[in-house]
TORMIMAR-483409 format. One line per 3 residues: number of its first residue (from 0); for each residue x, y, z of N, C-alpha, C, O. Coordinates in steps of 0.2 Angstrom, whole numbers, plus 5000, padded with zeros to 4 digits. Atoms other than C-alpha are relative to their C-alpha. Example, Ala and Ser with C-alpha at 12.3 -4.5 7.8 and 13.67 -1.06 7.14 Angstrom:
<atoms>
0> 5004 4994 5000 5062 4978 5039 5004 5006 5000 5009 5005 5003 ~ 4996 4994 4999 5068 4995 5036 4996 5005 5003 4999 5011 5004;
</atoms>
This chain:
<atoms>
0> 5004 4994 5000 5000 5000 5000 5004 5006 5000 5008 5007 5005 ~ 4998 4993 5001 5006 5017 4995 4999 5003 5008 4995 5002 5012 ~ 5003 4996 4993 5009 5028 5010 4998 5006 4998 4999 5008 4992;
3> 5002 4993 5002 5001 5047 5012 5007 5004 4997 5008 5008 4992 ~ 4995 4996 5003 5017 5053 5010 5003 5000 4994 5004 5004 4990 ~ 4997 5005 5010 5024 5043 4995 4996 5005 4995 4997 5010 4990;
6> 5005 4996 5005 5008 5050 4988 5002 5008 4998 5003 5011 4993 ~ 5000 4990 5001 5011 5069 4992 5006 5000 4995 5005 5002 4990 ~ 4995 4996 5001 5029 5069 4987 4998 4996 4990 5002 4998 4986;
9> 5003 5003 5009 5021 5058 4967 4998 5008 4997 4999 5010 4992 ~ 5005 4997 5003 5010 5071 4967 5003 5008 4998 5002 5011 4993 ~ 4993 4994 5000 5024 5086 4970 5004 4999 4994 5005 5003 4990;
12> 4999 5001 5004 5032 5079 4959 5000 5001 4992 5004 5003 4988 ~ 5002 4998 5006 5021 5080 4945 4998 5007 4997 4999 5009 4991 ~ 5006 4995 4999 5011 5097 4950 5007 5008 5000 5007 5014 4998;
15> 4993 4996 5003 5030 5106 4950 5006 4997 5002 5008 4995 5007 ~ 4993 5004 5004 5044 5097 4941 5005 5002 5004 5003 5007 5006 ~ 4992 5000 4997 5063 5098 4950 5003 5003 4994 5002 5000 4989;
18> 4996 4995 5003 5073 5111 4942 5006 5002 5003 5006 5004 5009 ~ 4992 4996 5000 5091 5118 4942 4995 5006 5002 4990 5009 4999 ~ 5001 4993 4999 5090 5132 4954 5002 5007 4996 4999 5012 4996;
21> 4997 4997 5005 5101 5139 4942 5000 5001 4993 4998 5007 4991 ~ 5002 4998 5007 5101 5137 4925 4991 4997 4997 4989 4997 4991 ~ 5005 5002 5003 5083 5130 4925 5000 4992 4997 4994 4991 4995;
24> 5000 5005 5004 5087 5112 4917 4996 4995 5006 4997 4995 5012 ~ 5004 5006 4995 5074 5098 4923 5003 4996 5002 5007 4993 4998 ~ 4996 5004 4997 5080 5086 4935 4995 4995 5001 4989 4996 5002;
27> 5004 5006 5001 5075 5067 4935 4999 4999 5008 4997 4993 5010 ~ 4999 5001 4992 5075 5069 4957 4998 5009 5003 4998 5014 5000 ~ 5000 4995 4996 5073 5082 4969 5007 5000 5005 5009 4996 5009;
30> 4994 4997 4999 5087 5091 4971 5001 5007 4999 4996 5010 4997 ~ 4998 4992 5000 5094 5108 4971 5004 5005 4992 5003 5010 4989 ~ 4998 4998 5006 5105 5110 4956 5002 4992 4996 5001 4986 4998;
33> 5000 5003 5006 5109 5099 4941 5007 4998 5001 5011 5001 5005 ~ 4992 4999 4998 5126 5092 4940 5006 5002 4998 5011 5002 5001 ~ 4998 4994 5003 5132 5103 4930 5003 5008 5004 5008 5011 5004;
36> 5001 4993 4997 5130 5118 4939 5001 4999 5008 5001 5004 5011 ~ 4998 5002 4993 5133 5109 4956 5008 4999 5001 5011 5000 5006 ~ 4992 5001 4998 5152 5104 4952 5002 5010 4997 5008 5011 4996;
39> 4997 4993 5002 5154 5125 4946 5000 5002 5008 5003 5007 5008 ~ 5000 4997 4992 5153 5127 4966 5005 4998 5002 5006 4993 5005 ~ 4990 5004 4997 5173 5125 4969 5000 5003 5007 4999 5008 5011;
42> 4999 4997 4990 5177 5125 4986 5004 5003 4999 5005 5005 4994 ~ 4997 4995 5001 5189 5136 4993 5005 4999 5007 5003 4997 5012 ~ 4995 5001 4993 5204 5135 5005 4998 5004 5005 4995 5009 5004;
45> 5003 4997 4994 5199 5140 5023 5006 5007 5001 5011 5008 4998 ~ 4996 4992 5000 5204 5158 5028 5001 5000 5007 4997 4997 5010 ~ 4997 4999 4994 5213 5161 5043 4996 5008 5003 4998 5013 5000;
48> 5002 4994 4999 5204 5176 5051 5003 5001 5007 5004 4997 5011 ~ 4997 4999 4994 5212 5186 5064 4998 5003 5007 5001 5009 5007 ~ 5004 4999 4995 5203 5190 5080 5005 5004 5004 5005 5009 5002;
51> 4995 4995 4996 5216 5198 5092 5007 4998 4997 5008 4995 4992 ~ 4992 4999 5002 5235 5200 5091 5004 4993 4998 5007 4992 4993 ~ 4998 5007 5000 5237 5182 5097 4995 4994 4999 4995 4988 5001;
54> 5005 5004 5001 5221 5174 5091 4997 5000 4995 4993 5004 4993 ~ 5005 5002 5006 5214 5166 5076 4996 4996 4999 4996 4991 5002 ~ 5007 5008 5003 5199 5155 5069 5001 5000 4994 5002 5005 4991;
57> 5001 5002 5007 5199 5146 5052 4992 5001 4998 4988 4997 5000 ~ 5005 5000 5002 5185 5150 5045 4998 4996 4991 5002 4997 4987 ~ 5001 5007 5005 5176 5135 5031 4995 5003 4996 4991 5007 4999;
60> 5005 4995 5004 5165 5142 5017 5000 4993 4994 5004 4990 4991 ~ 4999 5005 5009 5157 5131 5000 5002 5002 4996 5004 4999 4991 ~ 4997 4998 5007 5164 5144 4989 5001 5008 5003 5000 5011 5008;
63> 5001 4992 4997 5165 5162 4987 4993 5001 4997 4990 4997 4993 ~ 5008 4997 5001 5149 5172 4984 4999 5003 4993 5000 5009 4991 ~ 5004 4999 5006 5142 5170 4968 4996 4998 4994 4998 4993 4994;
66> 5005 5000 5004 5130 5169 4955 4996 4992 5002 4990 4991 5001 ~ 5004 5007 4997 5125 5150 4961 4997 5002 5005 4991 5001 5006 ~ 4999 5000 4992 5128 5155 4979 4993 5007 5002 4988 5007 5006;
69> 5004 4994 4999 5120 5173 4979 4991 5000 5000 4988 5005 5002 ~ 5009 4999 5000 5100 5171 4978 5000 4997 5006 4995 4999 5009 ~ 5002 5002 4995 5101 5160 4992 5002 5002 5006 4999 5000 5011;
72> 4997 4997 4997 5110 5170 5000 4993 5004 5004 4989 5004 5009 ~ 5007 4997 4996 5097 5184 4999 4994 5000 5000 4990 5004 5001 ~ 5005 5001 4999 5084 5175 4999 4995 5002 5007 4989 5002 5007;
75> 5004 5000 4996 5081 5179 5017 4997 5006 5000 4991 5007 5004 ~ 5002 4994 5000 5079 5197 5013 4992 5000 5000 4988 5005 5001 ~ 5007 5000 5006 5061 5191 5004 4996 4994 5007 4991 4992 5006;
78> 5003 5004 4993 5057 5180 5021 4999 4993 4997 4994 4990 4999 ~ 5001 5006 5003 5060 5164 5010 5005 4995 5005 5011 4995 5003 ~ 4996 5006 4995 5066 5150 5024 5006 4997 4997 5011 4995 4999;
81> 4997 5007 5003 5070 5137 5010 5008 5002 4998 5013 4997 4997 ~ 4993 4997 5002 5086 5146 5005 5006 4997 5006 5011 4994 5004 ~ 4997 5001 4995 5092 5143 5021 5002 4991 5003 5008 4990 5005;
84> 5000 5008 5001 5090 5122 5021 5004 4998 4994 5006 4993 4994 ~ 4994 5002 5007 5101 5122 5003 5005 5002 5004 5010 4998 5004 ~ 4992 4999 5000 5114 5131 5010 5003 4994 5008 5008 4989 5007;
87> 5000 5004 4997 5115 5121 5026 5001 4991 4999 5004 4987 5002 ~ 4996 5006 5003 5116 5105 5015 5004 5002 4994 5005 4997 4990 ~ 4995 5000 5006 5127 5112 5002 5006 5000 5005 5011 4996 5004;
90> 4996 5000 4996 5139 5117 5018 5001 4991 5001 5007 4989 5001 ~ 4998 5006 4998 5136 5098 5022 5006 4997 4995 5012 4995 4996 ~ 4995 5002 5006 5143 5093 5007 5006 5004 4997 5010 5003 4993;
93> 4991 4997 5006 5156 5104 5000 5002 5003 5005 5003 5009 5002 ~ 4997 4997 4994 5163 5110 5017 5004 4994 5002 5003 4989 5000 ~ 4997 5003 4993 5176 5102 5031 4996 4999 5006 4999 4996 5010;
96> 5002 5001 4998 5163 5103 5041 4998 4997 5006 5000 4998 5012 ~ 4999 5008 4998 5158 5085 5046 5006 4999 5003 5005 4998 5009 ~ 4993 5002 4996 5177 5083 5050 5001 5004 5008 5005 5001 5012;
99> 4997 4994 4994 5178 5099 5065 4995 4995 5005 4990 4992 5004 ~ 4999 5001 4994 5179 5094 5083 4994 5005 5001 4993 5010 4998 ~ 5008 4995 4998 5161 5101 5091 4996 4999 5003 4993 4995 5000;
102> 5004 5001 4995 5152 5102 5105 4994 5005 5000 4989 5003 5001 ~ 5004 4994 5000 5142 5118 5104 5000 5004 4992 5006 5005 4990 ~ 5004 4996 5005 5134 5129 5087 4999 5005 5003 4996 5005 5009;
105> 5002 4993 4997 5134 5148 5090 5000 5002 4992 5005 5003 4987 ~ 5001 4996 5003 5124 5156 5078 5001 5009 5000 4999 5012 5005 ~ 4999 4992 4999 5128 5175 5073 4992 5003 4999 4987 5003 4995;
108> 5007 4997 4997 5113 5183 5081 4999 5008 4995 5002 5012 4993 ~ 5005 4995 5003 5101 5195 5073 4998 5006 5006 4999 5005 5012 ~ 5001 4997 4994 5097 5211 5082 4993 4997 5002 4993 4992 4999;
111> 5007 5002 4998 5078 5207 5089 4996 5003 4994 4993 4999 4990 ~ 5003 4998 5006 5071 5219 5078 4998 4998 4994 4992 4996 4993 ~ 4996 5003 5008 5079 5213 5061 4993 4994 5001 4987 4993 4998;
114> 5004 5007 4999 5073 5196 5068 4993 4999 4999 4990 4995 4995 ~ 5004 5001 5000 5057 5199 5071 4993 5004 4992 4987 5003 4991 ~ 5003 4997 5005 5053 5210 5054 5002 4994 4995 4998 4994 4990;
117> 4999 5005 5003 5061 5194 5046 4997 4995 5001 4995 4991 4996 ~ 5006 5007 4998 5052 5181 5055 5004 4994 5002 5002 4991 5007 ~ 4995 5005 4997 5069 5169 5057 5009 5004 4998 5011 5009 4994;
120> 4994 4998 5003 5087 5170 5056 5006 4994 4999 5008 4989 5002 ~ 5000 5004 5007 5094 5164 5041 5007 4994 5004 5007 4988 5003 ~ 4996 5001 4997 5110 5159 5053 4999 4993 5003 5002 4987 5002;
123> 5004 5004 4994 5100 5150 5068 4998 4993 4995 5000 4987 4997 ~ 5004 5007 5003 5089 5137 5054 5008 4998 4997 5010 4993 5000 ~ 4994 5004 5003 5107 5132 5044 5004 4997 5007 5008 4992 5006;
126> 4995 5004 4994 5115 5130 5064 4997 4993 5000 5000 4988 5000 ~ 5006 5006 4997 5098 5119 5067 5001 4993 4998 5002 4988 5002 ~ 5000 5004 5004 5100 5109 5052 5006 4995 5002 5005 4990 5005;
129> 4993 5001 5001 5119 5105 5052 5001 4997 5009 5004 4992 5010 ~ 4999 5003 4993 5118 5101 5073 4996 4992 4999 4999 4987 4999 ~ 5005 5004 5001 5104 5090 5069 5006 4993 4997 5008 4989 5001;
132> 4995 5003 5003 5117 5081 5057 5004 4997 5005 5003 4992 5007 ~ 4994 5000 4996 5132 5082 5067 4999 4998 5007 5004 4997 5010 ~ 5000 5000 4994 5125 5078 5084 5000 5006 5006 4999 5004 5012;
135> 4997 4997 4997 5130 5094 5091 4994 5005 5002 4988 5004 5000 ~ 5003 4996 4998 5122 5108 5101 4997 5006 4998 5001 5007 4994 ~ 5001 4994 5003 5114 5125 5095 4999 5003 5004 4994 5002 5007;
138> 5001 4999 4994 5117 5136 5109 5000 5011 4998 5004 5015 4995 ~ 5000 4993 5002 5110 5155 5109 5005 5006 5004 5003 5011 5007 ~ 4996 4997 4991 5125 5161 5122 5002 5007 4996 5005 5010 5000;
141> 4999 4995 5003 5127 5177 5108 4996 5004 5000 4992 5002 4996 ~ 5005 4995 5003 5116 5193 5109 5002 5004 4995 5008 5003 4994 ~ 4997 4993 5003 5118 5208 5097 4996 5006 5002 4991 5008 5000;
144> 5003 4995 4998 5115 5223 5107 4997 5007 4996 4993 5012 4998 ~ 5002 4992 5001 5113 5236 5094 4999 4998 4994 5002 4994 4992 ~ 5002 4999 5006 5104 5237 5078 5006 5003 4996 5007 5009 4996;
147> 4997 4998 5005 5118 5236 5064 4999 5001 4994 4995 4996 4992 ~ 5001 5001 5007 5118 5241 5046 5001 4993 4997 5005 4989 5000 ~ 4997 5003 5000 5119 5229 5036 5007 4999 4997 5008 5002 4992;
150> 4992 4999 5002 5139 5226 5032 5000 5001 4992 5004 5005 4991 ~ 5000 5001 5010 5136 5223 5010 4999 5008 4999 5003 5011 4996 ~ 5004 4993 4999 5126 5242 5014 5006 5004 5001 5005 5010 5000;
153> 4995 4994 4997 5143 5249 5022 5006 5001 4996 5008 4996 4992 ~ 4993 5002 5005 5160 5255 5013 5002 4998 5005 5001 5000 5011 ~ 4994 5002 4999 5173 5245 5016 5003 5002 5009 5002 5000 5014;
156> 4995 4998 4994 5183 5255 5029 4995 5003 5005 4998 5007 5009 ~ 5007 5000 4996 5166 5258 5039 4998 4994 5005 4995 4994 5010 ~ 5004 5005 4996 5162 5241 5044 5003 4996 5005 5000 4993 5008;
159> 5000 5002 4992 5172 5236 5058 4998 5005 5005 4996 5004 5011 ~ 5002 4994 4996 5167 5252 5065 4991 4996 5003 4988 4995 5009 ~ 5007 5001 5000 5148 5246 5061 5000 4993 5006 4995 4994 5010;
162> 5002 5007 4997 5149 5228 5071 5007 5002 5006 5007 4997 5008 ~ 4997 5001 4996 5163 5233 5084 4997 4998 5006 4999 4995 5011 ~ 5001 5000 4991 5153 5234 5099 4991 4997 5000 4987 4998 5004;
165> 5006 5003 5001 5139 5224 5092 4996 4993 5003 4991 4990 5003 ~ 5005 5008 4998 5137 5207 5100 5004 5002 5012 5008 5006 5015 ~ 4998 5000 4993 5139 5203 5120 4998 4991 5001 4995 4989 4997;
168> 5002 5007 4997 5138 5183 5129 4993 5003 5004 4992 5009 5006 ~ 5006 5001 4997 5120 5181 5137 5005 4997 5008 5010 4995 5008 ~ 4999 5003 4996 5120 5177 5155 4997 4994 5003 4994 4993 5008;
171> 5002 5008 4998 5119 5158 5154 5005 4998 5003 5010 5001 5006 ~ 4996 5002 4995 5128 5145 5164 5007 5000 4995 5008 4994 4992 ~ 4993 5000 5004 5145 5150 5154 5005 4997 5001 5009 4996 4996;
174> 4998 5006 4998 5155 5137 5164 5000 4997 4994 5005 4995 4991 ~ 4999 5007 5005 5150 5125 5152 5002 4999 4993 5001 4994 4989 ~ 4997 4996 5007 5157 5132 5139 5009 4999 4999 5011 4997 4994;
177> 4995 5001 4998 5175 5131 5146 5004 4993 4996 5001 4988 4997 ~ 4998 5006 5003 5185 5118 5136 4996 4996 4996 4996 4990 4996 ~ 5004 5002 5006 5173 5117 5122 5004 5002 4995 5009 5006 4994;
180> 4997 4997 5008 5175 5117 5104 4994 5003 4999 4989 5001 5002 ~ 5004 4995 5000 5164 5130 5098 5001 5000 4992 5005 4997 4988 ~ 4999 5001 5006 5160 5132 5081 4993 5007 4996 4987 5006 4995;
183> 5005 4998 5001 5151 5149 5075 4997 5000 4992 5001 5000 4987 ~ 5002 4999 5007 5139 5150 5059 4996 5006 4998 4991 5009 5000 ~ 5005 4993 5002 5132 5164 5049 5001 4997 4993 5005 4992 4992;
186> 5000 5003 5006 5128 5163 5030 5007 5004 4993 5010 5002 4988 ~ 4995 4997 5005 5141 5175 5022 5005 5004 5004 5004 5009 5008 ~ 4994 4996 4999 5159 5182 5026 5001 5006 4996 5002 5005 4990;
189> 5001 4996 5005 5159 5199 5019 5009 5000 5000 5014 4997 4998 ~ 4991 5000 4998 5176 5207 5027 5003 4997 5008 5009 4998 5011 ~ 4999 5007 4995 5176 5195 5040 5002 5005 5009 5005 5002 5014;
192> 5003 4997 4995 5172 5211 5054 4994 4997 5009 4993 4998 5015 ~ 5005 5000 4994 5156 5203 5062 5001 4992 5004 4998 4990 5010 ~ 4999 5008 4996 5162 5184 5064 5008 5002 5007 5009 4999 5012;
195> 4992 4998 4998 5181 5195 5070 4995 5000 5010 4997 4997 5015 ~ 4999 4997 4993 5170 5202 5084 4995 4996 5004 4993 4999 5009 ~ 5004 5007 4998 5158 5187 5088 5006 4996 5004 5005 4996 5010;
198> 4995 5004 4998 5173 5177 5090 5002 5001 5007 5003 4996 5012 ~ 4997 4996 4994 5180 5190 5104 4996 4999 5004 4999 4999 5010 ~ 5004 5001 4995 5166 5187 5113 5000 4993 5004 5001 4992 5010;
201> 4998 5006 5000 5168 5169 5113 5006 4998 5004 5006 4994 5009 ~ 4994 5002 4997 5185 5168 5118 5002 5000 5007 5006 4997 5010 ~ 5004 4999 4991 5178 5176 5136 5000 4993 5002 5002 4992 5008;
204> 5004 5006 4997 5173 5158 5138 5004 4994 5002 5002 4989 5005 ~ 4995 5004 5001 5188 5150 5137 5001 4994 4997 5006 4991 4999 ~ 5000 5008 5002 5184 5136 5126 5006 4997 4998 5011 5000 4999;
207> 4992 5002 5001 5197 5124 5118 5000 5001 4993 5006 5000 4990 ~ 4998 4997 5007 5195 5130 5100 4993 5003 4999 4987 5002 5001 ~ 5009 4998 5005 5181 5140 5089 5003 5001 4994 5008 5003 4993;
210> 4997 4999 5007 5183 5140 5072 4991 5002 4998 4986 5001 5001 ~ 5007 4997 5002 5167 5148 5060 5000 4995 4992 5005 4992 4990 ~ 5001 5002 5006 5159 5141 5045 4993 5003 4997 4988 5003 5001;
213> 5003 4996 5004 5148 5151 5032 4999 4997 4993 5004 4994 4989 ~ 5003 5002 5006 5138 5147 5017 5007 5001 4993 5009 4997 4990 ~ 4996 4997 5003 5149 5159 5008 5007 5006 5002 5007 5008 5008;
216> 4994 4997 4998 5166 5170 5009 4998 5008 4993 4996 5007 4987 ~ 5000 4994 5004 5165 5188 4999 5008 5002 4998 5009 5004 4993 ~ 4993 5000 5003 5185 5188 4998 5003 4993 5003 5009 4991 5001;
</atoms>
């Protein structure tokens, strides 16, 4: 016997065809891209970012940010969730991800605001996904106290100004954090300001590593 679900996903199927996000070509499965247009997604060596004098995290990215990469990117702008579920399985697969040491997911927090004219953040459902996978935790121990621009919106030599003094640790049991591997997530590295000062905050905590990983990298 057919189950209800079997049925829906026949019926989906038929009712709207699997298409290349991209270039539009019909796909014999439900999928994201074609395979075509899926190996144009070249990975990219991890970048060393530098947090203090004596402090850095690698940060792990599927590529740099472009014309594949970029709609899903801004999709959350348009309140569209599903963007956020591709890049979270594109991370699966075409990242280091899987391989990192990880106890805790710390997504890069939305101000409230943003959040709440948005409906979710795009960060937190890619942490969700990806823990789910990994076994690991998603843990909101980051606030952003201040309504920032967005970084893409700011020039260049503006935007650590914009995120300097933008995030703070919450007053959870922060102990437990102590000799953790930390691991935080957002969708895009523009010039790598708001993960710099994310990070700084983290390091309060004393874990045993944090390293970032991101949809995409902008340099």
């Amino acid at each position: 016997m057919v189950s209800l679900k079997k049925l829906g996903n026949c019926l989906s199927f038929f009712l709207s065809p699997p298409c290349c996000l991209h270039c539009k070509k019909a796909l014999g499965e439900r999928s994201h891209f074609c395979e075509n247009c899926f190996e144009k997604i070249q990975p990219i060596v991890s970048y060393e970012l530098s947090i203090t004098q004596n402090k850095n995290i690698k940060v792990h990215a599927i590529s740099h940010y472009n014309q594949l990469l970029r709609p899903l990117i801004l999709s959350k702008r348009t309140k569209n969730v599903s963007g956020s579920y591709i890049l979270a399985d594109l991370i699966w697969c075409k990242t280091v991800f899987s391989q990192l040491a990880c106890d805790y997911l710390v997504p890069v927090p939305l101000h409230w605001t943003r959040r709440f004219m948005r409906g979710f953040n795009q960060a937190e459902e890619i942490a969700a996904i990806l823990a789910k996978r990994k076994g690991a935790t998603v843990t909101p121990i980051l606030k952003r106290i201040y309504q920032t621009k967005y970084q893409a919106d700011v020039p260049i030599e503006q935007r650590e100004e914009n995120v300097a003094h933008a995030f703070s640790l919450k007053k959870l049991d922060i102990k437990k954090y102590r000799g953790k591997h930390l691991i935080l997530i957002d969708d895009l590295m523009t010039t790598g300001n708001t993960l710099k000062y994310a990070a700084r905050e983290l390091f309060l905590l004393q874990p045993a590593s944090i390293s970032a990983v991101v949809a995409c990298r902008a340099m």
